[in-house]
C-alpha positions as CSV (number, residue, x, y, z in Angstrom):
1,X,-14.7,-29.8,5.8
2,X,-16.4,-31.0,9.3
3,X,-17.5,-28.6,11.5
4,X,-14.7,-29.9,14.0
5,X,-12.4,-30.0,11.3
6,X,-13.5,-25.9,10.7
7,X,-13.5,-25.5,14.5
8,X,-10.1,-26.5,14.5
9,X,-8.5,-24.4,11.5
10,X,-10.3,-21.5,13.0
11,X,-8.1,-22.0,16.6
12,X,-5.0,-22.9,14.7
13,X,-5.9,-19.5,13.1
14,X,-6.2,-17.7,15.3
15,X,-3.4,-18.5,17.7
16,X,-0.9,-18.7,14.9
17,X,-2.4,-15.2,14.4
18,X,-1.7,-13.6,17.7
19,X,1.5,-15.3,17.7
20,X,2.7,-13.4,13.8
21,X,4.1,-9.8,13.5
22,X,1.3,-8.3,10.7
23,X,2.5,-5.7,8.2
24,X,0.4,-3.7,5.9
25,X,3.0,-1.8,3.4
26,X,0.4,0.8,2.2
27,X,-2.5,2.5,3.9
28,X,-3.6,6.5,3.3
29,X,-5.0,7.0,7.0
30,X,-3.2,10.2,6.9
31,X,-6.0,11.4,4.6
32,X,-8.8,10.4,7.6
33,X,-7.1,12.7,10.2
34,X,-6.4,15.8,8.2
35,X,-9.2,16.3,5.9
36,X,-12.0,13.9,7.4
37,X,-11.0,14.8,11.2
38,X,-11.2,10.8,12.5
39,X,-9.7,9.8,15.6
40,X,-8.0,7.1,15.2
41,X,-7.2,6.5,18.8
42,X,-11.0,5.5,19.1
43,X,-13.1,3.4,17.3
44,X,-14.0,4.8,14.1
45,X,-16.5,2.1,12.2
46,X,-15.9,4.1,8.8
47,X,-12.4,2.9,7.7
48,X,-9.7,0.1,7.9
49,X,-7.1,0.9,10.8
50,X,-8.2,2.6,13.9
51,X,-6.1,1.8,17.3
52,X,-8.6,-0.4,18.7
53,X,-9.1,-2.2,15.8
54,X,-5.1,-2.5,15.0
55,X,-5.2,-4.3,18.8
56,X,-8.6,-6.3,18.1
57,X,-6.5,-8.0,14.9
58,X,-2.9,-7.6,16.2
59,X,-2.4,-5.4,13.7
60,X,1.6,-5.1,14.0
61,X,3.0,-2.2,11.6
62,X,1.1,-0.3,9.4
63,X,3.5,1.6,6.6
64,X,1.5,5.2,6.9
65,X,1.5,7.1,3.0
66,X,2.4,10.6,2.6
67,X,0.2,11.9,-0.5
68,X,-0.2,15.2,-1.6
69,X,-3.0,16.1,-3.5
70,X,-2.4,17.8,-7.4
71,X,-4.1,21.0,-6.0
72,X,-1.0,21.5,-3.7
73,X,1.1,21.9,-7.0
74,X,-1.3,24.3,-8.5
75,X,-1.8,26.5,-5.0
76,X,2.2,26.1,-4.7
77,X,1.5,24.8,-1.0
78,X,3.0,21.4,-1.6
79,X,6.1,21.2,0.6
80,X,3.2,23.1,4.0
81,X,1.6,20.4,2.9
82,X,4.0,17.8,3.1
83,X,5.4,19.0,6.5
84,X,1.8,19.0,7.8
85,X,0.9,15.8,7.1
86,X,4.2,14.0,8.1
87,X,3.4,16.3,11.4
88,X,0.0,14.7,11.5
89,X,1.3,11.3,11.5
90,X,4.4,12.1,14.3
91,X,1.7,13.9,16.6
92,X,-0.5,10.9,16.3
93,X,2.1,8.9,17.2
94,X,3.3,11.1,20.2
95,X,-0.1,11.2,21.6
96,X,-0.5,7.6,21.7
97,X,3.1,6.8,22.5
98,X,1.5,4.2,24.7
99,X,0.0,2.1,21.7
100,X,2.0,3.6,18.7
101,X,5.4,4.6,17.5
102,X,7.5,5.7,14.9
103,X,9.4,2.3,13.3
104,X,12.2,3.0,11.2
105,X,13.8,-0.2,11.2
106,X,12.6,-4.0,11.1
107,X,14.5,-3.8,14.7
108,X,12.1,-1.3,15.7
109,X,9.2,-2.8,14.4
110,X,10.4,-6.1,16.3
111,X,10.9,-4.1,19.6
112,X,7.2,-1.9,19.4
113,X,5.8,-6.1,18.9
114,X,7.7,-7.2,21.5
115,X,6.6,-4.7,24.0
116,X,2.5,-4.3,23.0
117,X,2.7,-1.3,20.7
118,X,2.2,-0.7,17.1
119,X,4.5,0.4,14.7
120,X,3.9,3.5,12.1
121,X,6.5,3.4,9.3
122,X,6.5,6.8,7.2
123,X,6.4,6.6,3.3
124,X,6.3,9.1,0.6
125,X,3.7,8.3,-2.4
126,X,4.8,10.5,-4.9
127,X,8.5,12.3,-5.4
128,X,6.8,15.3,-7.2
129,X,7.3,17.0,-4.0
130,X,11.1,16.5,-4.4
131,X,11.5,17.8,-7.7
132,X,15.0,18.8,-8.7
133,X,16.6,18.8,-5.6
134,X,18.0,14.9,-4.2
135,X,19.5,16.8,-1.2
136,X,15.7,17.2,0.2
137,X,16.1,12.8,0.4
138,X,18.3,13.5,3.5
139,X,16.0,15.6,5.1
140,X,13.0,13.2,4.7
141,X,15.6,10.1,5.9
142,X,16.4,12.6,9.1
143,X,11.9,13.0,9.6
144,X,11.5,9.1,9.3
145,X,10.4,8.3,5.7
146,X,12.0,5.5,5.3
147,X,10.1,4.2,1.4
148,X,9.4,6.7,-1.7
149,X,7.2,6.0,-5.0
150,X,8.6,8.5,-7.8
151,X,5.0,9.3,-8.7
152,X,1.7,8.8,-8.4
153,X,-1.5,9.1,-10.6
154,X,0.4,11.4,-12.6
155,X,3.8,11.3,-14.1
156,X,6.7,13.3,-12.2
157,X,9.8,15.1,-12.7
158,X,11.8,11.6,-12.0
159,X,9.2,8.9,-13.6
160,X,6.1,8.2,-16.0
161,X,3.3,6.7,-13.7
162,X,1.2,4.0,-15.0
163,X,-2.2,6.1,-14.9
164,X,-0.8,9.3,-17.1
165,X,0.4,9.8,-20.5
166,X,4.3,9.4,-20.5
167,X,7.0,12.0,-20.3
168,X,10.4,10.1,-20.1
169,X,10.1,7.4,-21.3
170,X,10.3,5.8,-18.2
171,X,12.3,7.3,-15.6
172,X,14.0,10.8,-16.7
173,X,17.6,11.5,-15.9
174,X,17.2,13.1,-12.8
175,X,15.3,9.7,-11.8
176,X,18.1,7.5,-12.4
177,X,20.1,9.6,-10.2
178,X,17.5,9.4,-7.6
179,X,17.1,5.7,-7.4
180,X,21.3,5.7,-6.7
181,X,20.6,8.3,-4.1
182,X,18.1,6.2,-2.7
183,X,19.8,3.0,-2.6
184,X,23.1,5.5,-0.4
185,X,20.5,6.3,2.0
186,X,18.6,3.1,2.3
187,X,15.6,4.5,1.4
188,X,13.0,1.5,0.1
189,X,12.1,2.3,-3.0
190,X,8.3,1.6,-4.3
191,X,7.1,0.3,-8.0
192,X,3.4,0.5,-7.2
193,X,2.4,3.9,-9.1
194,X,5.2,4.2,-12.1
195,X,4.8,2.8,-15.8
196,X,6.1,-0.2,-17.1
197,X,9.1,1.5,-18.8
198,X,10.1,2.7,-15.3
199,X,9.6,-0.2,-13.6
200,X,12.1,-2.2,-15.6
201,X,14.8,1.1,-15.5
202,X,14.3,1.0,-11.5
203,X,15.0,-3.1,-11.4
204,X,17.9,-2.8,-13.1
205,X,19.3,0.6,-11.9
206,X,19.0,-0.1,-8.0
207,X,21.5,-2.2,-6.4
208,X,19.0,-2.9,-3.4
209,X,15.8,-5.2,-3.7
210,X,12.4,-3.2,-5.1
211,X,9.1,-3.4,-3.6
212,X,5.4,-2.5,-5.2
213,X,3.5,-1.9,-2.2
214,X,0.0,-1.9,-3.3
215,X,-0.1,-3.8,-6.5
216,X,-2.6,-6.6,-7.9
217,X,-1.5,-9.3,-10.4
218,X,-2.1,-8.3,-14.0
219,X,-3.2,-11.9,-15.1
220,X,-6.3,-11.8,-12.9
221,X,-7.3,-8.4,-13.7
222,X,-6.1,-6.8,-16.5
223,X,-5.3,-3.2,-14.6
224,X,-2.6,-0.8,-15.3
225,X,-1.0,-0.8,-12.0
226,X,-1.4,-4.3,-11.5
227,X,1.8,-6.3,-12.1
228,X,2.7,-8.7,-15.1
229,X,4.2,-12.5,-14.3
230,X,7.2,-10.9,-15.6
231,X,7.5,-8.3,-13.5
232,X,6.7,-10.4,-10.4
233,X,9.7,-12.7,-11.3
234,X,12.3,-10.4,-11.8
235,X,11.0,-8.8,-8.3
236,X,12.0,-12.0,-6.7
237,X,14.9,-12.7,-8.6
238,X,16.1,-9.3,-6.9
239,X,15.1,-9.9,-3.5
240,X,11.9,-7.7,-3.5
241,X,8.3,-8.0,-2.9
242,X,4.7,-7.7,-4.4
243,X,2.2,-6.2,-2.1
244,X,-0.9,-7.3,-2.4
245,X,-3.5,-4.6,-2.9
246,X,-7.4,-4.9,-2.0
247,X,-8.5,-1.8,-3.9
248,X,-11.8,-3.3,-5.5
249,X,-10.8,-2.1,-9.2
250,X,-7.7,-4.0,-9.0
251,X,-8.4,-7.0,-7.0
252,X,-11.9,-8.0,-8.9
253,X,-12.0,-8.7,-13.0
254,X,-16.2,-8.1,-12.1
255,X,-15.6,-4.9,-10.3
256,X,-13.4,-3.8,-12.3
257,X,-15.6,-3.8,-15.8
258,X,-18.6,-2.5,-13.8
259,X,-16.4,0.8,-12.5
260,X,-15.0,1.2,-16.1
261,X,-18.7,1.5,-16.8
262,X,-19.5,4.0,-15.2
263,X,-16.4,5.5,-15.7
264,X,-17.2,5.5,-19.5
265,X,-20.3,7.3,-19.0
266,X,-18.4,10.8,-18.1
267,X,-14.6,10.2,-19.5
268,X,-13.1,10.4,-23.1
269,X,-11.7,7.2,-24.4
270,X,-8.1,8.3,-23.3
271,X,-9.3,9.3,-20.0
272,X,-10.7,5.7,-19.5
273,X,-6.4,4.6,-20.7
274,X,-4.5,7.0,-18.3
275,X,-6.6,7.0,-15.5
276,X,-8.0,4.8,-12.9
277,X,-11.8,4.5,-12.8
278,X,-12.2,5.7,-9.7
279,X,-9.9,8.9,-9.7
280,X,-12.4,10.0,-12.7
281,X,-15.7,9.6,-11.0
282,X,-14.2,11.6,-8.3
283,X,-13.2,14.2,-10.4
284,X,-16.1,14.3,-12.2
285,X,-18.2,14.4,-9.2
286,X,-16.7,17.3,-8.0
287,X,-16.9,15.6,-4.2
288,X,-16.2,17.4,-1.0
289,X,-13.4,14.9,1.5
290,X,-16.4,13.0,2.9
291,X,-18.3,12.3,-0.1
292,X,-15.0,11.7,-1.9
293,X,-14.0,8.8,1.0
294,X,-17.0,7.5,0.8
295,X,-17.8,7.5,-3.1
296,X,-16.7,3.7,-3.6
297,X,-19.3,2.5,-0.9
298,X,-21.8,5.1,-2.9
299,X,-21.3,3.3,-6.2
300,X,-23.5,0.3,-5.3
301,X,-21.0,-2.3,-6.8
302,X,-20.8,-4.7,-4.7
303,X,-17.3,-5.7,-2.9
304,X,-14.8,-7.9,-3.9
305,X,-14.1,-10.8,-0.8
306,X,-11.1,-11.8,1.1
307,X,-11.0,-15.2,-1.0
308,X,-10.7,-12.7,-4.2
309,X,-7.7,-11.1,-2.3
310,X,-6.0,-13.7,-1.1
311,X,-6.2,-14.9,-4.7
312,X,-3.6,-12.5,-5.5
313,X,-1.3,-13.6,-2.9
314,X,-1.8,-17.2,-4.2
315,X,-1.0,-16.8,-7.6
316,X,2.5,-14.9,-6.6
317,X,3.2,-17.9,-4.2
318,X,2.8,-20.1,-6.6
319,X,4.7,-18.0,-9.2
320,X,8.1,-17.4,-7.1
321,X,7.0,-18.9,-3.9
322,X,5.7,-17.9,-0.9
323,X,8.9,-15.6,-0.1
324,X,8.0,-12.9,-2.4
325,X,4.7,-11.6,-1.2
326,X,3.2,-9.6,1.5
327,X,-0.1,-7.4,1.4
328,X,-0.2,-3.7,1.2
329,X,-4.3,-2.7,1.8
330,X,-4.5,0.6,0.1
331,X,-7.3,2.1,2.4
332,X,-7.8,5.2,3.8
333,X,-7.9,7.6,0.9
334,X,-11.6,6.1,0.2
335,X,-13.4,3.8,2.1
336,X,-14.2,0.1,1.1
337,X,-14.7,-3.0,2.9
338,X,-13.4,-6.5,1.4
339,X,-16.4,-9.0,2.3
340,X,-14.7,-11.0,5.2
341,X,-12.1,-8.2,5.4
342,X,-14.1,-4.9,6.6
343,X,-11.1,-3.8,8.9
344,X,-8.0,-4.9,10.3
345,X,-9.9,-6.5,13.3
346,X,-10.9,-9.1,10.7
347,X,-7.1,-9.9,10.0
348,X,-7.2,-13.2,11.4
349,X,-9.9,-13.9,8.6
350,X,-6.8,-13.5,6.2
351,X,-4.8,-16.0,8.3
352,X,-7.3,-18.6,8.5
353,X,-8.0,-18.4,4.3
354,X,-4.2,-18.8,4.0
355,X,-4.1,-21.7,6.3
356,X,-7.6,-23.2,4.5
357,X,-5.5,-23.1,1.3
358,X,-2.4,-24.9,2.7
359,X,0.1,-22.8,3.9
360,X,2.1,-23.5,6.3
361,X,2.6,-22.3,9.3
362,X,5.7,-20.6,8.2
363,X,4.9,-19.6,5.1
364,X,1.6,-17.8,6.3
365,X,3.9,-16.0,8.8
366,X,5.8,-14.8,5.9
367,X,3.2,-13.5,3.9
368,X,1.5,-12.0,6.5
369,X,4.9,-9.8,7.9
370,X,8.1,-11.7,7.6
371,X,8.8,-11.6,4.4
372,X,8.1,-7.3,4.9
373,X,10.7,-7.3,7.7
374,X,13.5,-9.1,5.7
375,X,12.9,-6.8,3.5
376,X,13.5,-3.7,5.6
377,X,16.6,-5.4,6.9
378,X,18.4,-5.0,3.6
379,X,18.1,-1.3,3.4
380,X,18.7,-1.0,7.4
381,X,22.3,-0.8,6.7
């Protein structure tokens, strides 16, 4: 490509950029402002989002995780803790009601775009919080969470994850009954975290489309929580959406081997099967919150790039087409910066690689927040 050829892709970029509603459908920020005290109303320079950074890259709606950590369950502290950190998010919000908002419809997010301001959409990574009782569901709906994933790292009371050894068999009873519940209330329901067994139960339990919001594909890296071609096409023969992750271990085949490496050197064989690479090193390491956010950096592996990401997005285009994908980051629980994709500043980076790969106009739009909107549209009613 001539350099007037580049110069001119990089303007189409970046005005088709500023011009596109951007949706991220996972990000753990909530973990920066409780336990690593960052203002995200100022420039940070140690993480993905702050609010600067959101306007530097038109940064449109970022879907804000709710994730409790296991030592809630243990301390029996995990619905304080829940409350506090869907608090810490609202207060955010409220004290920068001038840049960011609560979004709990596509309509919203539409209106926030419209008029300047961001738009935070609350999500909870992990039903374990729930437990037995659905009735809690309407009580999240009435605080905003508007998107649940039945578990995390571990298997829950509703669902097996895909990083822990299996209880049900896929989802347990009481998880069929909350994917029904879920689908009454319009509550967008997540495939990111839960084993394959669950996965498939969820697809063809719900009567609403399915999203994973932070997965990778399994064909380029061979990664638990990464999806199969499979299980991409029966997303989109449902009307759902794969999320792109960037999470190194997911998004790099390289990265990935050289994590499990070091992983191996302090985990047992079924350790290395049920549990992400990185969750063990933490653990191992015994990290206090700053250490532990910054532990991927610490590593010395070097970072995946934005070509490696975007990747990921191509092969789902390509798959289904272009209406079946969107990205969902994954920061904020630890820190790690995608070469040509350090923080959402550098979004328009991600619009120009889609456009150097020959998407259209459209179809970048979609990718990059459309597609995430139409989605929320079938679960605003």
């Amino acid at each position: 490509m001539s350099a007037g050829e580049t110069h001119s892709l990089d303007a189409h970029a970046y005005d088709l950029h500023k011009r596109s509603i951007i949706v991220d459908t996972h990000n753990d920020a909530v973990v920066r402002i409780l336990d690593l005290g960052h203002d995200l109303s100022q420039a940070c320079n140690n993480g993905f989002i702050d609010l600067p950074s959101m306007r530097e890259g038109n940064f449109t709606a970022q879907f804000f995780a709710i994730q409790l950590p296991p030592k809630c369950y243990a301390l029996g502290t995990a619905k304080q803790h829940l409350v506090t950190m869907l608090d810490a998010v609202t207060q955010f919000c409220e004290r920068n009601a001038d840049r960011i908002q609560i979004a709990r419809s596509a309509a919203d997010v539409r209106a926030l775009a419209a008029a300047g301001t961001h738009a935070a959409i609350l999500t909870l990574e992990g039903a374990h919080v729930i437990g037995e009782d659905l009735h809690e569901l309407e009580d999240l709906v009435r605080c905003g969470v508007r998107l649940i994933t039945p578990c995390h790292f571990f298997s829950s009371s509703w669902s097996d994850s895909a990083t822990d050894a299996p209880l049900h068999g896929g989802l347990s009873e009481l998880g069929k009954r909350a994917v029904a519940e879920m689908n009454r209330l319009g509550i967008m329901i997540d495939v990111s975290h839960v084993s394959d067994e669950a996965f498939w139960q969820i697809l063809e339990l719900s009567r609403r489309p399915v999203i994973a919001t932070h997965s990778c594909i399994r064909a380029l890296v061979n990664h638990p929580r990464n999806l199969t071609d499979e299980m991409i096409k029966a997303l989109a023969a449902k009307g759902g959406l794969a999320g792109i992750n960037f999470f190194p271990e997911q998004v790099s085949e390289r990265y990935y081997a050289d994590i499990r490496e070091k992983a191996a050197a302090i985990a047992t064989k079924d350790e290395l099967e049920n549990t992400i690479p990185i969750a063990l090193l933490m653990r191992a390491a015994e990290r206090d919150p700053e250490a532990s956010y910054n532990i991927v950096m610490d590593l010395g592996i070097p970072q995946p790039t934005l070509a490696e990401c975007v990747d990921h997005i191509d092969y789902v285009a390509k798959l289904v087409g272009p209406d079946y994908v969107c990205m969902g980051s994954d920061h904020g629980a630890v820190r790690f910066e995608i070469v040509g994709l350090e923080d959402c500043s550098k979004l328009p980076n991600l619009t120009r690689e889609l456009l150097r790969r020959g998407y259209s106009d459209e179809d970048a739009q979609k990718v990059l927040g459309e597609n995430v909107l139409r989605f929320m549209e079938r679960h605003d009613s």
